[in-house]
C-alpha angles and dihedrals in degrees: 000000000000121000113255114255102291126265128233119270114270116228114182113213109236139190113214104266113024127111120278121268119244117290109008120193113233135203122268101287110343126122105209106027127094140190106263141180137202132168133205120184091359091297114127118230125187124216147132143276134183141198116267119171094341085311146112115245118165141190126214137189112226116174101291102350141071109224119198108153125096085238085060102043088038093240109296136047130175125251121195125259141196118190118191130336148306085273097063105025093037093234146053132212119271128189105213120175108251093239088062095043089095081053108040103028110093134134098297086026097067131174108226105225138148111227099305108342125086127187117251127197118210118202104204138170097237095046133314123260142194126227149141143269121216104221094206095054096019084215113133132213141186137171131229140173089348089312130103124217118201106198117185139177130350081003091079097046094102097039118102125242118193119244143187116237113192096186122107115309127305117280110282093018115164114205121119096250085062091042092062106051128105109279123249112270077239133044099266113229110279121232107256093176122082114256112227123197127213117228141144139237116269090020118140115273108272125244091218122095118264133196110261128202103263090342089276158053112313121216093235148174127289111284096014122114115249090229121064134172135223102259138189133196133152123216119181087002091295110123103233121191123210145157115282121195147194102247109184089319094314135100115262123167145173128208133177128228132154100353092309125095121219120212103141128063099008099140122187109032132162123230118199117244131225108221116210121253107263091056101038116089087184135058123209131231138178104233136191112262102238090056089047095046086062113110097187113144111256103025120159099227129054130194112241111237147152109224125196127154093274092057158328108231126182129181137228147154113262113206107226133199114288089039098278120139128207131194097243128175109255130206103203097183090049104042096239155107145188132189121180112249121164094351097307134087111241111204139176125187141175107031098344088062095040088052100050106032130092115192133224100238128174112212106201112230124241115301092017141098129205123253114215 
């Protein structure tokens, strides 16, 4: 069935530091970076933002200066959105490099823009950013720790620009109209990188699976729901894993920094997904520590994680005196966990943490390789 004639882009209006709004869009292949847009003077200007503790922050290129405050951004800017699916908005979101945009843009190909400024995505050794090109002049700019780079010509061929793509739905989608579809006269790629959801604290509960500890109900401490869900939050721009539950229909969640736990008032969060099987090129485990701390070349089983350079964070389920279990954050490399409990963050690490944990691991299926 063809899509409906597609719908505008959404943008949410957002005042720095509140929480997100629902469904971000976030940039190729980041965790914690999202489409965003700013004007000044009535000019529209594209740039990031990112989660910090539940909230938006954001960085913009302005001539020669990065601005970041609400006095500089006079108090709001707008992220990009995508509610729903193909189905309902009659397109879906599609990462092109700029030097094939003249081949591949067309009227169900379309380039998403604000007056004359684009997004551009820059894919860079020392970390990746998000900026703009200015279509008049077709320079691009972005901004970075106080600084501003300006990048022309044949300098912005391998960078990516967003597009809207109004044919059919995205690779591996999962909705019934693409699952009904004929099926491809060959198997399609299969996805081999965790899919995370943004959602918020206090949403609704979502429809879609989640990754559960130990794919079922722990025995747990007093006052803690049974089922809990596989979380992810950043404070300070360290990734921080955490447990996530259904709490009369609604999101709660609990994650652990510096010796405190936060479980109110968390804001934006992501959950992990559980694909279903005929899109996942992976299966997931939960996996003794000691075998998942290994870092031979060539092991089965590999810890799930999202890595920055604040940090690179894992999850698991510790096993507690009594016999109870909790879904705790895990630091492989470092030999140590930590889980929120009463308002502080109770951790373990060296052999304490190796003889108790059990790690969340994806193991890749025949004929594919893990991404990330």
């Amino acid at each position: 069935m063809p899509n409906p004639p597609p719908k505008e882009d959404t943008w949410a209006f957002q005042p720095i530091g509140s929480p997100f709004p629902p469904s971000p869009v976030k940039c190729m292949g980041e965790q914690n970076m999202y489409v965003a847009l700013w004007y000044k003077h009535g000019k529209p200007i594209h740039g990031r933002s990112w989660n910090n503790g539940g909230v938006v922050e954001c960085s913009f290129p302005y001539k020669s200066a990065e601005l970041t405050t609400k006095a500089q951004l006079e108090g709001q800017i707008q992220v990009l959105q995508y509610l729903g699916d193909h189905n309902s908005q009659g397109f879906w979101y599609e990462w092109i490099k700029y030097k094939d945009r003249l081949e591949k843009l067309d009227d169900k190909h379309q380039l998403v823009r604000c007056g004359d400024s684009f997004p551009i995505f820059w894919k860079r050794p020392e970390g990746n950013l998000l900026g703009y090109v200015d279509n008049k002049t077709e320079e691009a700019l972005f901004s970075f720790n106080g600084k501003v780079y300006s990048k022309k010509g044949g300098e912005l061929s391998d960078m990516y620009i967003i597009t809207r793509n109004c044919v059919g739905g995205p690779p591996h989608c999962g909705c019934a109209a693409c699952g009904a579809a004929p099926p491809p006269p060959k198997p399609p790629p299969k996805v081999v990188i965790d899919e995370w959801m943004d959602i918020r604290e206090g949403d609704p509960w979502p429809t879609r699976p989640l990754v559960r500890a130990l794919d079922k109900s722990l025995d747990t401490l007093p006052g803690v729901p049974a089922d809990q869900y596989v979380g992810l939050w950043y404070m300070q721009g360290e990734p921080v894993m955490g447990r996530v539950w259904n709490e009369n229909g609604k999101v709660a969640a609990s994650f652990s920094w510096f010796n405190n736990e936060y479980a109110k008032n968390v804001g934006s969060i992501q959950l992990l997904v559980h694909l279903a099987e005929n899109v996942r090129g992976f299966d997931y485990g939960w996996i003794p520590f000691p075998e998942a701390a290994k870092f031979d070349s060539g092991k089965e089983w590999l810890p799930v994680h999202v890595n920055n350079h604040k940090g690179d964070i894992s999850v698991g389920v510790v096993n507690l005196p009594g016999g109870k279990q909790i879904l705790a954050k895990v630091d492989v490399r470092n030999e140590k966990y930590g889980y929120g409990h009463g308002g502080k963050e109770h951790s373990a690490s060296a052999k304490a943490c190796a003889d108790s944990t059990i790690v969340l691991c994806r193991k890749a299926k025949p004929g594919y390789k893990l991404d990330g």
